[in-house]
C-alpha positions in Angstrom: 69.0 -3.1 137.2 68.5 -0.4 134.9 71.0 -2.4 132.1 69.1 -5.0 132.2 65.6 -3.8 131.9 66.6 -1.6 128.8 68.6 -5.1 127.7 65.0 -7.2 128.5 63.3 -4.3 126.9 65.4 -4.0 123.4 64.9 -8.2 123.4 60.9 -8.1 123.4 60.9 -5.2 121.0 63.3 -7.4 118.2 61.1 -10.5 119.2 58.1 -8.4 117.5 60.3 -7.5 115.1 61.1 -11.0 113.7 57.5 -12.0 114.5 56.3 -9.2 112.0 58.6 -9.4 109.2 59.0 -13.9 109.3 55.9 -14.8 109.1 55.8 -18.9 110.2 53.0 -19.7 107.5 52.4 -21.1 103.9 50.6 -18.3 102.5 53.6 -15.9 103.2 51.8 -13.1 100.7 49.2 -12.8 102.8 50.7 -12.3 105.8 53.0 -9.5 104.3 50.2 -7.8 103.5 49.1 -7.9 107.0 52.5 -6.9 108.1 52.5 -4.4 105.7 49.1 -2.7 106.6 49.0 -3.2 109.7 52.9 -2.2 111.3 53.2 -2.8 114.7 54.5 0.0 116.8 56.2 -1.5 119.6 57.1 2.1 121.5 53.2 3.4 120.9 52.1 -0.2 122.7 54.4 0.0 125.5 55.1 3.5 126.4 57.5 2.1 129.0 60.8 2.2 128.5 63.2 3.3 130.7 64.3 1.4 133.5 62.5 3.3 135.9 59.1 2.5 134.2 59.6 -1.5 133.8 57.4 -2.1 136.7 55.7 -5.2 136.9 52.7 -4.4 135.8 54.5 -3.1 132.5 56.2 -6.1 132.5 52.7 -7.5 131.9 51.1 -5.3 129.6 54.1 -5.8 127.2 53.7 -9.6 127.3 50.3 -9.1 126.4 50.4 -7.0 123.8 53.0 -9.6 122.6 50.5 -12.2 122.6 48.0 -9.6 121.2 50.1 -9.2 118.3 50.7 -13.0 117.8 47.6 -14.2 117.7 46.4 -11.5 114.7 49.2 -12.7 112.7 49.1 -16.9 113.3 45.3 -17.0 114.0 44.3 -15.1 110.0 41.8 -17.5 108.2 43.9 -18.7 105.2 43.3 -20.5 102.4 43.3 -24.5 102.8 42.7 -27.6 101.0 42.0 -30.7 102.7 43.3 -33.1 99.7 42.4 -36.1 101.7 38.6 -35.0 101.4 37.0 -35.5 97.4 35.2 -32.8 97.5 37.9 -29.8 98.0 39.4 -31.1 94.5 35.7 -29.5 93.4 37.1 -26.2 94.2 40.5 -26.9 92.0 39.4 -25.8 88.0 41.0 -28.1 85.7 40.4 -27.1 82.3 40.8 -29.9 79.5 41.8 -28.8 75.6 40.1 -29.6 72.4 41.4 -32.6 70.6 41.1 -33.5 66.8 39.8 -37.4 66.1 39.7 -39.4 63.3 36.5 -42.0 63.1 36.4 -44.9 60.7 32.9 -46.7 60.6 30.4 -49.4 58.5 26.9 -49.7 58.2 24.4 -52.5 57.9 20.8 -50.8 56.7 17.4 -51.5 55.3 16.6 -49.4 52.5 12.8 -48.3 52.6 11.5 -47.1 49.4 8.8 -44.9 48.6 6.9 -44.8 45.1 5.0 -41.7 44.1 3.3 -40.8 40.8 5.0 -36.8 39.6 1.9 -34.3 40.0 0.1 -34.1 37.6 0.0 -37.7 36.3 -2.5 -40.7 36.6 -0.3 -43.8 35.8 -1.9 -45.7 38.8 -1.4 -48.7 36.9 2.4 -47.8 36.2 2.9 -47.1 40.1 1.4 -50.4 41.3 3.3 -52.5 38.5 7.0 -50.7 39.9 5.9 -51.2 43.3 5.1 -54.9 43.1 8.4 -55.9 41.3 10.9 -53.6 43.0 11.9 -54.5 46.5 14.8 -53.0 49.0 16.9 -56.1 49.6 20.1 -54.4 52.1 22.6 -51.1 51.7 26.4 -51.4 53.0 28.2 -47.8 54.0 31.8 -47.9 54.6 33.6 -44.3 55.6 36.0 -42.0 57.1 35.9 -38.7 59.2 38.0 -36.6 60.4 36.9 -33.8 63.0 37.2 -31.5 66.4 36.4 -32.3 70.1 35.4 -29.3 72.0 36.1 -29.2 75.3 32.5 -28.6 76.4 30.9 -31.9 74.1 30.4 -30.7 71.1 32.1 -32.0 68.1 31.8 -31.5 64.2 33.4 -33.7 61.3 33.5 -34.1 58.0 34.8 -36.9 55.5 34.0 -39.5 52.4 31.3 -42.2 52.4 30.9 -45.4 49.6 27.1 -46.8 50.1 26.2 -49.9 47.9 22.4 -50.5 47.5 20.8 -53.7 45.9 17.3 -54.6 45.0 15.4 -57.2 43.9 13.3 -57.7 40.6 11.2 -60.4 41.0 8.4 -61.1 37.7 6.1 -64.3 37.6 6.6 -64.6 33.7 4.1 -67.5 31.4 6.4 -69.5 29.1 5.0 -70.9 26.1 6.9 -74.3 24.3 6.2 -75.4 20.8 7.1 -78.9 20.2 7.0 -80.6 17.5 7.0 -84.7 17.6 7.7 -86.8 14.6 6.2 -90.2 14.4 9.1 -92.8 13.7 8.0 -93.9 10.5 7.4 -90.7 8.7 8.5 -90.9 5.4 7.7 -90.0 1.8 8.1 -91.0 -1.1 7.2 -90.5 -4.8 4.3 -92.1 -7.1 4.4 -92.9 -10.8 3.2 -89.2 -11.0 6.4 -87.9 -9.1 4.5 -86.6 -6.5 5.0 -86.6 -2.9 3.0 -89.2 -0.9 3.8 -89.2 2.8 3.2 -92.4 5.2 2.7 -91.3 8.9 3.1 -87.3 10.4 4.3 -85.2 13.0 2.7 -83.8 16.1 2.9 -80.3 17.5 2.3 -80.2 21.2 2.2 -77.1 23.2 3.5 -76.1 27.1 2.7 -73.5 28.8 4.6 -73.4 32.3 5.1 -70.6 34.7 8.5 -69.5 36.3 9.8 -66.9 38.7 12.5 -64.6 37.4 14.8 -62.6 40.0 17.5 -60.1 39.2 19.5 -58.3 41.4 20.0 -54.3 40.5 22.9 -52.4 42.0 23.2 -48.8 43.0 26.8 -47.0 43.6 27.0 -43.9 45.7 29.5 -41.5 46.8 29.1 -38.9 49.6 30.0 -36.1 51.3 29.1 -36.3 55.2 29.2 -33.2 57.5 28.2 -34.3 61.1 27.4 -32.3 64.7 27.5 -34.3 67.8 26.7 -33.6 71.1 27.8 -35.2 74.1 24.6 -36.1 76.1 25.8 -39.0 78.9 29.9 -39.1 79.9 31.5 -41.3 82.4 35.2 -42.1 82.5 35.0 -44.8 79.7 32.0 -44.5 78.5 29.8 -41.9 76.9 26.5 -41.3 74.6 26.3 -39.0 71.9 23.6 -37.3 69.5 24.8 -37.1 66.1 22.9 -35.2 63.1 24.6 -35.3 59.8 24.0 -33.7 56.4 25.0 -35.7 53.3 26.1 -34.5 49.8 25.2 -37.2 47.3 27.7 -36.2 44.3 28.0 -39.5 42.3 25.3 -42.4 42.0 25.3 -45.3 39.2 23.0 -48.1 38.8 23.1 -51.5 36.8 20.0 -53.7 36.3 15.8 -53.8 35.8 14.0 -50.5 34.4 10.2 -50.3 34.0 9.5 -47.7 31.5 6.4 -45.9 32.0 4.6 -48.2 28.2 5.7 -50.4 30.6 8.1 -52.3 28.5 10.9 -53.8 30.5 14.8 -52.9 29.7 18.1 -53.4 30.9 20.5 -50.4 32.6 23.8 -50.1 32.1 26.2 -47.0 31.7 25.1 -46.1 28.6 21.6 -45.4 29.1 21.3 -44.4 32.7 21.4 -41.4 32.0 18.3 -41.0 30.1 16.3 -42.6 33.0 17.7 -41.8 36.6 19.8 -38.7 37.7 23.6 -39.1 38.5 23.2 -37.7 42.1 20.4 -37.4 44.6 21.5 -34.2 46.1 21.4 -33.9 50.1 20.2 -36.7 52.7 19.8 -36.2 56.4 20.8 -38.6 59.0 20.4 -38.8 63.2 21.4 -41.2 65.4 22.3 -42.0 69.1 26.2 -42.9 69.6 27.1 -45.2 72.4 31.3 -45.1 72.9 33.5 -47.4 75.0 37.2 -45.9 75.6 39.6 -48.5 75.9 42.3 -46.2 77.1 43.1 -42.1 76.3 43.0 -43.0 72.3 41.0 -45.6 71.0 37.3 -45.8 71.3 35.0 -48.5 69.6 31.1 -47.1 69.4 27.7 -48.6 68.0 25.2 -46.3 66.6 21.6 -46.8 65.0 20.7 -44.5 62.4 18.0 -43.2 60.4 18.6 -41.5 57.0 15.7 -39.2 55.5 16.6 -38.9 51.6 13.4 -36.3 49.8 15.0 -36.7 46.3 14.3 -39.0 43.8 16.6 -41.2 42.1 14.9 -41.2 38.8 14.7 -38.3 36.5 12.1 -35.4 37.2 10.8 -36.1 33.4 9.7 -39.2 34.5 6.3 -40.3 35.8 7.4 -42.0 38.9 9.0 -40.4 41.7 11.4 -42.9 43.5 13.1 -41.9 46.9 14.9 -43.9 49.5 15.0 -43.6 53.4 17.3 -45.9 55.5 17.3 -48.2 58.8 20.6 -48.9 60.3 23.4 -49.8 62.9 26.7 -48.3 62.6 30.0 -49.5 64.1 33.0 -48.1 63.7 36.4 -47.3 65.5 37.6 -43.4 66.9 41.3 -42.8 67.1 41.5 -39.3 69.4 44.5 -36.9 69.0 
């Protein structure tokens, strides 16, 4: 009857209308928007709506614009992550802070020394003498740093350092022993003239013997290290890092051997070291490759060989000789990240 077809008709038109403002999906925004542009007019789509008019065929076209309208708003592409698949976490951005670390270390190294006459000067003799009784025995570095990880692999510290350097001075010196041997029955005695008449003598016999002699000299530094690193190799627990360094030498002291350019031998201590070697060697530079284990999200043990380049010399410009030091090593050390 005619009721019911205005009845039938009012019920498809509030079906649209629920369709159109509920949306059944997750990304509810979206579909708002499409709601929102795009409003359905239900009377413009069905111009049918008097009883008369609900013809069958009407009947149809309604039900197809229904499924018309339907399918544009369930069928939009929306976003979707399959979280079962790796590969979609690739489209999530995760970004990780900076952290600060602290890095305490030692150092096992061979010191390499490197003897050069000052310009201007022809002390060959001098040079060669220094050279052949001076030798490198081991340096020991013990330090602390404290610095910044970037979040992109770059990192930058800076912190105290104690270096203790020994060598070796090592002379084949000629001994010569006077000895004078007394026959048992020396003696003297006087004559009717009161002079001294002597019955048997002494001997004098002479040694000469050779013999090593071997001091150890020690060296005392302080510095100031300022180190960049760069994160070349990362894996969840393991990384590798390039580390250059610049190091501020601001207190040295030495105890032992000197060669003086007469080439006399004397003895340093802290009262004449001063008038022979300088009190600091002014900047060194250091590289090295930086291997790191993590052993959870804090603690992270590393080995690391290095090579220091030191161009200053440890003795006085005034003198003739021109002593400087580069260095081999290994470095261990523990990093405690923040």
């Amino acid at each position: 009857s005619g009721v019911e077809s205005d009845s039938d008709s009012e019920h498809l038109k509030n079906e649209v209308t629920q369709i159109t403002k509920t949306p059944q999906s997750s990304s509810d925004s979206e579909l708002q928007d499409f709601t929102t542009t795009s409003p359905i007019n239900f009377a413009e789509s069905t111009s049918a709506t008097t009883s008369e008019e609900l013809t069958p065929t009407t009947r149809l076209a309604q039900l197809s614009t229904l499924s018309s309208i339907n399918d544009q708003v369930f069928s939009r592409d929306l976003p979707f992550l399959d979280f079962r698949d790796k590969d979609s976490w690739s489209k999530c951005e995760v970004k990780i802070p900076g952290h600060f670390f602290v890095d305490l270390y030692g150092m096992g190294a061979l010191p390499m020394d490197k003897i050069e006459l000052q310009p201007g000067s022809d002390q060959f003799v001098y040079r060669d003498l220094w050279d052949d009784r001076f030798d490198p025995v081991s340096s020991w570095h013990g330090g602390i740093q404290a610095g910044y990880q970037f979040p992109w692999g770059l990192s930058i510290s800076a912190g105290l350092e104690y270096q203790h350097l020994i060598t070796k001075y090592e002379d084949d010196q000629s001994i010569t022993e006077m000895i004078t041997i007394w026959d048992p029955m020396a003696y003297f005695y006087r004559d009717s003239n009161n002079d001294i008449v002597w019955v048997g003598d002494s001997v004098t016999a002479i040694n000469i013997y050779e013999r090593k002699v071997v001091s150890e000299n020690k060296t005392t530094l302080y510095h100031l290290p300022v180190q960049v690193s760069i994160e070349l190799y990362k894996k969840p627990n393991f990384h590798i890092a390039a580390d250059v360094a610049a190091i501020l030498n601001f207190s040295k002291s030495y105890t032992g051997q000197f060669i003086r350019s007469d080439q006399t031998l004397i003895a340093i201590d802290s009262g004449n070291h001063d008038n022979y070697l300088k009190t600091d060697i002014g900047i060194s530079y250091e590289a090295g490759i930086r291997m790191g284990y993590f052993f959870n999200d804090n603690w992270e043990a590393y080995l690391s060989p290095r090579f220091r380049y030191n161009p200053n010399s440890y003795l006085l410009d005034s003198e003739v000789l021109k002593v400087t030091r580069n260095f081999v090593g290994l470095r261990t050390g523990v990093r405690y990240h923040f």
